[in-house]
Structure formats: structure tokens, C-alpha cells
N, C-alpha and C positions, 0 to 999 in steps of 0.2 A: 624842574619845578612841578608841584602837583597843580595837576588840572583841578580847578573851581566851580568851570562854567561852562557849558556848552553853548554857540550859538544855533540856529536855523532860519535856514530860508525855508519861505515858504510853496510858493509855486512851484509844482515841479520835483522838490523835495519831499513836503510833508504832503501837499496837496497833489492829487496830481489834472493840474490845469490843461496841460494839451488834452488829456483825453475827454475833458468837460467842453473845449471847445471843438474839438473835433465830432463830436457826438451835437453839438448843438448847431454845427454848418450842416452837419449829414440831415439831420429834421430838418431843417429850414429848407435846406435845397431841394428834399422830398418832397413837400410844398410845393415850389416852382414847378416841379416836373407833373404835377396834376393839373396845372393848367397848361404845359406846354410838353412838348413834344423834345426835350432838353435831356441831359446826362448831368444826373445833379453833380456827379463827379469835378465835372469837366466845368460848372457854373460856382463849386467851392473855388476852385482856381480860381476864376477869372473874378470873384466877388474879392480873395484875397489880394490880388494884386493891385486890382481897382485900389485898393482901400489903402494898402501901403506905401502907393503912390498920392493917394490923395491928402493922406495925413502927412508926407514930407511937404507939400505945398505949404502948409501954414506956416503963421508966423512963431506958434507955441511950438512949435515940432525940437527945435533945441532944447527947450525945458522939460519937455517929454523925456526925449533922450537922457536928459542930464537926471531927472527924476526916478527912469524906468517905467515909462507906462506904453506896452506897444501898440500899434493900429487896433490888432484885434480886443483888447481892451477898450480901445473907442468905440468897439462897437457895441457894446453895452455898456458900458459908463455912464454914471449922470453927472462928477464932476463936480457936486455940491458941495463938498468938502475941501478944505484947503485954504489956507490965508489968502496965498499967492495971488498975483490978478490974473495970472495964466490960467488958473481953475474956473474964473470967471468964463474968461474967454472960450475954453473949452467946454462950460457949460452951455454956452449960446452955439457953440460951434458942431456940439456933437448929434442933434438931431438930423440934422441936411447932410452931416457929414456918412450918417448911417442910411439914410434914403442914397444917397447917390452912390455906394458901394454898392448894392444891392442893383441900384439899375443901371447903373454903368457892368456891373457882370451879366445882368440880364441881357443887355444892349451888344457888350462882347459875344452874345451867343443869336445876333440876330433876332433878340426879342424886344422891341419897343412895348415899354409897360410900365408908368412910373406907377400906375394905382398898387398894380402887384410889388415892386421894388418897395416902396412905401408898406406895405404889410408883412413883406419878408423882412424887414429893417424892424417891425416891431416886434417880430416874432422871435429870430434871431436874440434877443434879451433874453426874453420871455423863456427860451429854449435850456440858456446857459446857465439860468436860475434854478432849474429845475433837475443840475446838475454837480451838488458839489461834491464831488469824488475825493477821496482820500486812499491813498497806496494801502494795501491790507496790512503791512507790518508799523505804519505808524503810531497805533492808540499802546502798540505791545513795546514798543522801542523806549518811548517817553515813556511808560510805566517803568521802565529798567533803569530808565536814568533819573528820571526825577528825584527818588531820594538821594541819591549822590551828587549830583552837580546841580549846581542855577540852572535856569534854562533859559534863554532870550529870543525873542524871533525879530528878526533883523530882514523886513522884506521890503521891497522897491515896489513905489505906485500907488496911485489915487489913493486919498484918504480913506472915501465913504468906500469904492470897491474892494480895497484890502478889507476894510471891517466888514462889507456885506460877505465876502469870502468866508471870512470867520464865522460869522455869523451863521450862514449856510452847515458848518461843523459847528455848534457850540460845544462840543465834548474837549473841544482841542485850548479854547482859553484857561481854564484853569491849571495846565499843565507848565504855562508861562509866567516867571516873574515881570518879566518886561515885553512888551511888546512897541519895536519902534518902525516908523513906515517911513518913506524917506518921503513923499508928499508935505508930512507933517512936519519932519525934522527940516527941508529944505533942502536935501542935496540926497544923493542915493549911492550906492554902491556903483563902482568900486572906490566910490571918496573916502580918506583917509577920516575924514572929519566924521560921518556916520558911526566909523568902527571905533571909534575916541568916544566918544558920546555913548555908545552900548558899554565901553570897559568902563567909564563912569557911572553909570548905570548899577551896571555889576559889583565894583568898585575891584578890580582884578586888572591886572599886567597884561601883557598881552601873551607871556607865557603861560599866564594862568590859563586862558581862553581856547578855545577849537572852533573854528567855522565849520558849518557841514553845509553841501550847496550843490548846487546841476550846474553855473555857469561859472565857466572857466572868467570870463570878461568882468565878471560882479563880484561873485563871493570869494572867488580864488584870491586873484590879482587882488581887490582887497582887504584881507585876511595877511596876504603876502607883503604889501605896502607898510602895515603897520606893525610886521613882527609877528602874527599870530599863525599857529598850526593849523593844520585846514585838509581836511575829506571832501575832494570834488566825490558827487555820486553820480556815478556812469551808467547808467542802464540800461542804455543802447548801444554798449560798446563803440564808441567815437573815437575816433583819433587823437590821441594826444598830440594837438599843434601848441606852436607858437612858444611864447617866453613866460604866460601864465602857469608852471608848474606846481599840481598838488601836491604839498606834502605826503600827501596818502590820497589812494582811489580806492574805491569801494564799488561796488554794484547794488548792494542794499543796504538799508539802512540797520539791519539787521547787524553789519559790517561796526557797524560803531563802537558799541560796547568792549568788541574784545583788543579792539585797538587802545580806546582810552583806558582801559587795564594794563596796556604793555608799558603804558606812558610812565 
């Protein structure tokens, strides 16, 4: 059956998020190390572990999951957005919860310092904002596809930080018919129910459809759940585990076009 529509995820994908938050632990840590005698290396550790332990404590922490919103997104989220009362929650929750990552990593490194853990907690936002990366073959891929297929973006996680994402790119909204977040929708990849809701959307089959995506656990597996074809993109050559298999792997997105030709 001919392809209609393409989807995307975002993070990762189109955007490329590890290396905006990577880049914005490496400043912030730089930071600490001017007041102290510290290996900011060695305090990006220990501020992420802090923090991914500290975000499973709560009581939101299943709705996150079920959503797609990870630690490190708590650390600058504001959480504004969203029906949900968990968004509430998380809006009262993410201040303290960014102060004590910060000094509870300081603290792991033998530094007692909440003034500084409290300014590195604001910085840290501040850092990520100043960072919205896009992979260099993105603006030229969606140019190739755009007049051929729909285009939908189908991304997992807070309301307001999916769109302040966007936001950060505005080049990249008009290339989308649809854009759905799964904060807003109420449930996130890999639910059956999200990928149902973008083919109505679309108004398209699920043979009509192609998921393209980084994570084997979300975009694969459901893309896979509901019948639709699917390009995991690999870009750091990972192992293919488990029972989530892609239809197709790619390395770049560049990969896409000549495949949905073959279709």
C-alpha cells in the first residue's frame, strides 16, 4: 500500500536533545568547579544520579513514566501545561526537586553548599535554553519529504517543554501537519492509543503510515503494536536487543527517503 504519511519523533530524532543537555551539565558543572576544587565531570555524574533517584521517589514518578518525561527534563521544566493534577504536582515539585539534585551532587563530592546547589539549579535551565540543537541533515530531509507525504510529530512529554523545544527551532513547525504530545493527549508512546489518535489525525491506515524514531521502547514497539512500518535511527551503532524489532534501521535521516521510494 502507498505511503501517505510520515511520522517523527522528536528528541533525539529531529532534535538533537542529549547533546543540548549534555552541553548544558558541562556549563553548569564549570560553574561549580570555580568555586571549588571539584571535576565537573565527576559532579555531572553524581548530580545525574542524585536526580534520577530522587525523581523515582515521588508519587508522579509512574505518570512520568507513562507520559515520557525523564529526570533530566525535570530539571528544567516548569510544568505549567497540562490538564492532568500530576502537572500540578510537578509544578510545586520541580523547584526543590532541582535545588537538591544540584546539592545532593555537590554534597556527593564532599561539598556542603546549598547557596551554590541553589544557583547551579538555576543555571542549569538557564544553560539548556540556550541550547536548541538540531541534527544538520533535519531542515534538508523534511524539505525532501514534505511535498510527498503528511508529516506528523508524535513526541512524548510535558506540554509547555515539548513546545518551548519547538519553540527554541521555529523553522521546524511549519513543516508539520499535526503535532501531538502525549502530556496533552494523556498517554504517550509506546500506547497503542497515541498511534490511533495521530492515524486519525492523518486519516491513514496504519499501512499507510512509517514511524521514524531513536527509541526502540517508544517509537519502535509502538509503531510495531499497531501495524505500522517503522525506521529506528541508530546513530550510535547500539545493539539490536530484545523483542522490539525495526522494520528498517537507518543511521541518518538522510536514510529515509530512499527507503520510502522502495515502498
Amino acid at each position: 500500500m502507498t505511503i501517505k504519511a510520515v511520522l517523527f519523533d522528536l528528541d533525539d530524532t529531529l532534535l538533537w536533545d542529549d547533546r543540548s543537555v549534555k552541553e548544558a551539565f558541562e556549563a553548569t558543572c564549570q560553574e561549580a568547579a570555580r568555586h571549588y576544587d571539584i571535576d565537573p565531570a565527576r559532579l555531572e555524574e553524581e548530580v545525574r544520579r542524585e536526580a534520577r533517584a530522587l525523581y523515582e521517589t515521588f508519587d508522579t514518578f509512574p505518570f512520568t513514566k507513562m507520559i515520557g518525561i525523564n529526570p533530566f527534563e525535570g530539571l528544567w521544566a516548569n510544568f505549567t501545561h497540562g490538564h492532568q493534577e500530576e502537572f500540578r504536582k510537578l509544578q510545586a515539585l520541580a523547584p526543590d526537586y532541582r535545588k537538591k539534585s544540584w546539592t545532593r551532587g555537590l554534597k556527593a563530592l564532599g561539598v556542603e553548599d546549598a547557596a551554590l546547589g541553589e544557583k547551579l539549579a538555576e543555571l542549569f535551565p538557564a544553560e539548556r535554553r540556550q541550547r536548541p540543537i538540531v541534527y544538520e541533515e533535519t531542515f534538508e530531509v523534511l524539505d525532501q519529504l514534505k511535498s510527498k507525504y503528511k508529516l506528523l510529530l508524535l513526541t512524548n512529554g510535558s506540554p509547555d517543554l515539548q513546545k518551548e523545544k519547538l519553540a527554541g527551532v521555529p523553522e521546524l513547525l511549519p513543516y508539520f501537519d499535526h503535532i501531538v504530545i502525549s502530556g496533552e493527549f494523556g498517554e504517550g508512546k509506546p500506547a497503542a492509543s497515541i498511534f490511533h489518535h495521530a492515524m486519525e489525525l492523518l486519516q491513514i491506515s496504519p499501512e499507510e503510515g512509517v514511524m521514524i524514531g531513536d527509541k526502540l521502547t517508544t517509537d519502535i514497539m509502538g509503531s510495531n503494536t499497531v501495524g505500522m512500518r517503522n525506521m529506528w535511527i541508530n546513530r550510535h551503532e547500539l545493539e539490536l536487543t530484545g523483542e522490539n524489532l525495526p522494520v528498517h534501521q537507518i543511521r541518518s535521516l538522510r536514510d529515509i527517503e530512499p527507503i520510502l521510494a522502495s515502498l
